[in-house]
C-alpha positions as CSV (number, residue, x, y, z in Angstrom):
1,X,-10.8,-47.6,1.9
2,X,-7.7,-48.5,3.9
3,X,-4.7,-49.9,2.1
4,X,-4.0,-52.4,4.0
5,X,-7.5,-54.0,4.0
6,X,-7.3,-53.6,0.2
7,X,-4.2,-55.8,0.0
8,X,-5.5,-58.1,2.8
9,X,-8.8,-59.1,0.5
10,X,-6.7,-58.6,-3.0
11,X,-3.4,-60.7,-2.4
12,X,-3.9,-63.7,-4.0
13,X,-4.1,-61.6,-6.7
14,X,-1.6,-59.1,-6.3
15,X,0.9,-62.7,-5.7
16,X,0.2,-63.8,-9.4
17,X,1.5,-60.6,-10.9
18,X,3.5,-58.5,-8.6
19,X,5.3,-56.4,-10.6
20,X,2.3,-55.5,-13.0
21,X,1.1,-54.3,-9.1
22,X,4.3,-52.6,-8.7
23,X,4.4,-50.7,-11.7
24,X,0.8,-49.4,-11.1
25,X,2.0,-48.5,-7.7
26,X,5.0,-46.3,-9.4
27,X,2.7,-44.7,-11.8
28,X,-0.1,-43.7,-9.9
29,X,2.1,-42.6,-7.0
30,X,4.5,-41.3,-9.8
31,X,1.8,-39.2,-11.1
32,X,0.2,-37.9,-8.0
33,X,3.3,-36.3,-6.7
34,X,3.8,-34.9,-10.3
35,X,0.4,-33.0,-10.0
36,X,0.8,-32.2,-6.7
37,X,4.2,-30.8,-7.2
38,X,2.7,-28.9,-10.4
39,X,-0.1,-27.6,-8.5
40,X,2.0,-26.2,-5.6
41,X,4.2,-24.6,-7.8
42,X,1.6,-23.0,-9.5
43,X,0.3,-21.8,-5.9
44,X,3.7,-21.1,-5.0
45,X,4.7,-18.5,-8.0
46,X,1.3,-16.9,-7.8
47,X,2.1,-16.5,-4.0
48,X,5.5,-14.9,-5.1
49,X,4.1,-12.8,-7.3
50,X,1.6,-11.6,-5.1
51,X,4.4,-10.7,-2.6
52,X,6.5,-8.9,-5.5
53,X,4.2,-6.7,-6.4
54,X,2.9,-5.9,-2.6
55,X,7.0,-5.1,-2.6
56,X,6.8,-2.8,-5.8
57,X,3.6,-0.8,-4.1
58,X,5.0,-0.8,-0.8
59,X,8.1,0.8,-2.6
60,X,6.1,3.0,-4.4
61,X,4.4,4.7,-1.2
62,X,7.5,5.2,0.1
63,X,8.5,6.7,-2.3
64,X,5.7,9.2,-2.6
65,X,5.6,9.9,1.1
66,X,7.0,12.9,1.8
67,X,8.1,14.6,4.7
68,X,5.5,16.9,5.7
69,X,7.2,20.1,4.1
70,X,6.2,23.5,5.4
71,X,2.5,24.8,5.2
72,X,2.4,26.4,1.9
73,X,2.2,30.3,2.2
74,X,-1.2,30.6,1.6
75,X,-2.1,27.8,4.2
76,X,-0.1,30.3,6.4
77,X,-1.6,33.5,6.2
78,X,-5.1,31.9,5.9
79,X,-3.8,30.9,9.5
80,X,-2.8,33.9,10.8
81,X,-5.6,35.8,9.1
82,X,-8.1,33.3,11.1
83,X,-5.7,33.5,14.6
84,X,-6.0,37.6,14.0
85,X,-9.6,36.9,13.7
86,X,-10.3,35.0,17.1
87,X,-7.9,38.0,19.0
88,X,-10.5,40.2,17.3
89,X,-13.0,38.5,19.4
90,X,-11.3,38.0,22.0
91,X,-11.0,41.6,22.4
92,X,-14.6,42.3,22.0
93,X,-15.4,39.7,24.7
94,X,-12.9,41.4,26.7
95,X,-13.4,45.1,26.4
96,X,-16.2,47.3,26.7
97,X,-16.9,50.3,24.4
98,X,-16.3,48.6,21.2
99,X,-16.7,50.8,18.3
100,X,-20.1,49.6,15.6
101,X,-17.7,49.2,13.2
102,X,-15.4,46.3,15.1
103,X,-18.8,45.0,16.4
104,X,-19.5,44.4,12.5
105,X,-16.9,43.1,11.7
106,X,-15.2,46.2,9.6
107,X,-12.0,47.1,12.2
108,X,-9.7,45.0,14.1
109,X,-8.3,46.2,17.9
110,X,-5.3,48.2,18.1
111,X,-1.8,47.6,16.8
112,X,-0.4,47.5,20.2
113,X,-2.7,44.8,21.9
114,X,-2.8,42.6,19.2
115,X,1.1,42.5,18.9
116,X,1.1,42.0,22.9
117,X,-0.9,39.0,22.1
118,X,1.1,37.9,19.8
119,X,4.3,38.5,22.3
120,X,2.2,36.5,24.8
121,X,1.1,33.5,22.4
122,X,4.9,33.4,21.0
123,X,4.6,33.9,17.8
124,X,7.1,34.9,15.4
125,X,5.4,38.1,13.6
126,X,3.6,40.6,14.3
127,X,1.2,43.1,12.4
128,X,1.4,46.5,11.1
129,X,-0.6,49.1,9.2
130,X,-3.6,48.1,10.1
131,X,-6.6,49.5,7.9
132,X,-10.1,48.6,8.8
133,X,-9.9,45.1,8.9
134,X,-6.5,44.8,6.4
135,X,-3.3,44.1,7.6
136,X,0.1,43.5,6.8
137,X,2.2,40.2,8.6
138,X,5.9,40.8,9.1
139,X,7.7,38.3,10.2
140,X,10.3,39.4,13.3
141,X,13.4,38.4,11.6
142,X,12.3,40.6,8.7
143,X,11.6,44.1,11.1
């Protein structure tokens, strides 16, 4: 209902007793701010809250974030190993007369070509003493 068509059809009596219409006025509006102030600053702290602990996790994963470190020395053979591996094949693909036991798997090319390859991919090591399919890895600051 609109105000002022409340007060238009209720003046005569609001004119016999204005302040009792006055002091309802201050209470009711009195006490619809109060619970609307209480109510937003309930919303309001649980807003801040929210935002302090989004902070505090935020902080957290930085924290925990680290700078990708280098590939642990398993991670790295097991990488070289597998790159050794796909030369292997590459030199199957690539030569003729491969021996059975290369063809299954049992022997790796020779020294010599797969440290060329190595040259030519620019890697860092190299490897040696090569015994049916094991191998040692040195690196080329260490030869």
């Amino acid at each position: 209902m609109d105000l002022v068509a409340f007060l238009q059809t209720n003046w005569a009596v609001v004119m016999q007793a204005p302040w009792v219409f006055v002091t309802f006025a201050a209470l009711f509006g009195g006490g619809g701010f109060l619970l609307g102030r209480y109510w937003l600053s309930e919303r309001v702290a649980n807003l801040e809250s929210r935002l302090t602990r989004r902070d505090e996790e935020n902080a957290s994963l930085r924290s925990k974030q680290v700078v990708p470190a280098e590939p642990s020395r398993e991670n790295l053979v097991s990488q070289r190993v597998a790159f050794v591996q796909d030369l292997t094949r590459l030199y199957m693909l690539s030569h003729d007369g491969i021996s059975p036991e290369m063809m299954a798997g049992f022997a790796l090319p020779p020294v010599g070509w797969l440290n060329e390859q190595l040259e030519s991919q620019g890697k860092a090591w190299r490897v040696r003493n090569v015994i049916g399919r094991n191998f040692e890895i040195v690196e080329l600051s260490s030869v």
